[in-house]
C-alpha positions as CSV (number, residue, x, y, z in Angstrom):
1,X,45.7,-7.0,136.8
2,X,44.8,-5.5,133.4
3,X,41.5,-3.3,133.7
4,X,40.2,-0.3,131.5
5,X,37.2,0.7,133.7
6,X,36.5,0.6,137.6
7,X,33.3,1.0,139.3
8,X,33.3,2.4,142.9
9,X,30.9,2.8,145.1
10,X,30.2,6.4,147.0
11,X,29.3,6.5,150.3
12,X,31.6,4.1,152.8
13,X,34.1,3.9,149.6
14,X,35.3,7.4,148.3
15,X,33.8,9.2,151.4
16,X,32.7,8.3,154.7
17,X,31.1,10.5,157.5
18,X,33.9,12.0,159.9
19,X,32.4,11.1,162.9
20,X,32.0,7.3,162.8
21,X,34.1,6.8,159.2
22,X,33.6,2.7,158.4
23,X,32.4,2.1,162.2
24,X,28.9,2.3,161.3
25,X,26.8,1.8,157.7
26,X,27.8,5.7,156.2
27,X,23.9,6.8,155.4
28,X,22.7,7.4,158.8
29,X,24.3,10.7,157.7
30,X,21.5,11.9,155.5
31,X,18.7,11.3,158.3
32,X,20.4,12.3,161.3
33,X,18.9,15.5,162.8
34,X,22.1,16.9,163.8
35,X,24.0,16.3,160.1
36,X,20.4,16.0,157.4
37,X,20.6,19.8,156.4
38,X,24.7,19.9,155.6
39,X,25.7,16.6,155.1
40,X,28.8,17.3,153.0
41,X,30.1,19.3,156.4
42,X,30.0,16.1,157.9
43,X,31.9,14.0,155.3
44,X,35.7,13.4,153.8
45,X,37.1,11.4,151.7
46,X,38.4,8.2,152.5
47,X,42.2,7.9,152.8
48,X,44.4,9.0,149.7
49,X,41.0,8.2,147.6
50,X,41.9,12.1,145.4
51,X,45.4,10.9,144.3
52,X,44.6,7.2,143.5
53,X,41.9,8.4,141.7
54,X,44.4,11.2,140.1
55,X,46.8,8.1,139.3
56,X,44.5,5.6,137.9
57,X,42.9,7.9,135.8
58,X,46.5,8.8,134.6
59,X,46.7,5.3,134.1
60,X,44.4,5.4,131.3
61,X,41.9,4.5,133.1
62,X,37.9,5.0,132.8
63,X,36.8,5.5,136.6
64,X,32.9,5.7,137.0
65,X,30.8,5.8,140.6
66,X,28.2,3.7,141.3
67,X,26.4,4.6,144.1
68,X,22.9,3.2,146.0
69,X,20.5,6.1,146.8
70,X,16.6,6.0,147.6
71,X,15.7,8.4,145.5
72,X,14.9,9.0,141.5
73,X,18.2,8.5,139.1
74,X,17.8,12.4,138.2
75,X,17.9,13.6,141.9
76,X,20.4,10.4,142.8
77,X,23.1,11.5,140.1
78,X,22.5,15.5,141.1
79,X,22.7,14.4,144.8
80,X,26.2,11.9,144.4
81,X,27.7,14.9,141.8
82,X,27.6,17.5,144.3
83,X,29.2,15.6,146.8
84,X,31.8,14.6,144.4
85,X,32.0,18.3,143.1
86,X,32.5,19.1,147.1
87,X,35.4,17.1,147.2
88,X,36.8,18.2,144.1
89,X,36.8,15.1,142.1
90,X,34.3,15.2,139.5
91,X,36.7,15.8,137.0
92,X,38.4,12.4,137.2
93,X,35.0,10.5,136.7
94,X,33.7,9.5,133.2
95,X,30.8,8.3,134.7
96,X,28.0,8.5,137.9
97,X,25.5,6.8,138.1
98,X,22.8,5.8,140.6
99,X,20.9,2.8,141.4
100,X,17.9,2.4,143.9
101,X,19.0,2.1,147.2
102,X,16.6,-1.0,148.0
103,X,17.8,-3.1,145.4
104,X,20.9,-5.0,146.1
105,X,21.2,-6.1,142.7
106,X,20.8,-2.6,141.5
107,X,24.4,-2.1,140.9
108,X,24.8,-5.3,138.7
109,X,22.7,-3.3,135.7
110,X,24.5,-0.1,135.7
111,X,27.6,-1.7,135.5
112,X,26.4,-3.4,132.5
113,X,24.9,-0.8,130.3
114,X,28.3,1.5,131.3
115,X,30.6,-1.6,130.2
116,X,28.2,-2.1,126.9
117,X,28.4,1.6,126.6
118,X,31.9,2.0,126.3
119,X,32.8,-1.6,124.4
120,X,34.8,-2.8,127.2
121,X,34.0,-6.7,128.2
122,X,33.8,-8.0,131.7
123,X,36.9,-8.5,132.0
124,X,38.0,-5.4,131.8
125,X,36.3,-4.4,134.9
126,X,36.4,-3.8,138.5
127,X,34.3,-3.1,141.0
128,X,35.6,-1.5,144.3
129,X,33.1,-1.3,147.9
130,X,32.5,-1.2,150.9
131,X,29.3,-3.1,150.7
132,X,29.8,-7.0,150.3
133,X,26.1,-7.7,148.9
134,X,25.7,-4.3,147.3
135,X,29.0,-3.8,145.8
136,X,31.1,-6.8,146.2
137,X,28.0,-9.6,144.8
138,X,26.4,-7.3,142.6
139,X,29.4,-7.4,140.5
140,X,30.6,-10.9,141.0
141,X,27.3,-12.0,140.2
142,X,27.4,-10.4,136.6
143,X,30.9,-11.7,136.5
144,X,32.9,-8.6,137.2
145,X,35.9,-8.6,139.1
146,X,35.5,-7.0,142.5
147,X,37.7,-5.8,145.5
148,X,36.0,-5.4,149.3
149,X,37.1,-2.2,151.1
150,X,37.8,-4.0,155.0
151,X,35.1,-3.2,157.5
152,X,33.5,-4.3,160.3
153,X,29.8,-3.0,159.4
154,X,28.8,-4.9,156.5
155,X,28.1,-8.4,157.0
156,X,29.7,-11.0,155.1
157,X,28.7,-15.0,155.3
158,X,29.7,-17.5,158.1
159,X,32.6,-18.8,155.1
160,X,33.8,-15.9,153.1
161,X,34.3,-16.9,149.4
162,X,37.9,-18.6,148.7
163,X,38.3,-15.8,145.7
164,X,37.4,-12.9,147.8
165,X,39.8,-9.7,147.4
166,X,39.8,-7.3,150.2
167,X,41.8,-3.9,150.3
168,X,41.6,-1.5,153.4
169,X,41.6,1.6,151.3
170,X,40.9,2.9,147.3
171,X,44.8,3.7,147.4
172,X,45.3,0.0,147.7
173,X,43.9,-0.3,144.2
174,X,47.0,1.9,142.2
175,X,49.7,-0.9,142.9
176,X,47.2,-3.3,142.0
177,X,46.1,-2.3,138.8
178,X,48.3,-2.0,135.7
């Protein structure tokens, strides 16, 4: 699979919360009374997410997040950076960006001004979450290639699609992608 850019979604996809991890939809973290004040103790990273990000990136290729919050872009993009500058990793994105958090089509846009932003077509891009209507059909339905991270809290219909492409981790992606 030849791809210059990759999307990936943030919470549920590069990070999870440590006490329920993909058992539970990740952003009951942020309102919890026990976890709302220091969320970022309360969070890791997904399994080897640091080093297949290190190795697609020394792939060549252009690795953006993509990430659903409720609030403004400007507070959304400070909020997602500092948990990506917690877990080290802001150094292997080119790109975060934020869409609104009620809008499951919110995604789709972002993706699209990044691609137009950087030349690359659709078909040079992939979109990786944990999310099958925020993540998974947001891109499809733009016509962007899209893997499902495996889990059993987002709901996905009655008859999955015949072309849907599930991995259980981000690692999944390196021998994936050329």
């Amino acid at each position: 699979m030849k791809k210059k850019i990759i999307f990936f979604d943030g919470d549920g996809t590069l990070w999870y919360p440590s006490a329920t991890k993909r058992a539970q939809k990740p952003h009951w973290i942020y309102s919890d009374a026990t976890t709302k004040e220091n969320t970022l103790a309360h969070l890791e990273l997904t399994p080897g997410t640091k080093q297949a990000l290190e190795r697609l990136q020394a792939k060549g290729l252009k690795l953006a997040v993509i990430s659903a919050n409720p609030h403004d872009e400007e507070v959304a993009i400070r909020e997602i950076t500092g948990r990506t500058d917690h877990f080290g990793i802001t150094e292997l994105f080119d790109d975060i960006r934020a869409s609104a958090g009620d809008d499951p089509q919110g995604k789709s846009a972002l993706m699209l001004s990044v691609l137009k932003r950087y030349g690359f077509t659709k078909d040079e891009a992939l979109m990786i979450g944990d999310s099958y209507t925020y993540d998974y059909l947001a891109a499809k339905n733009v016509g962007i290639d899209a893997f499902f991270i495996e889990n059993t809290v987002s709901t996905l219909p009655e008859v999955p699609p015949s072309d849907l492409r599930t991995v259980r981790e981000v690692i999944d992606l390196v021998d994936i992608i050329e």
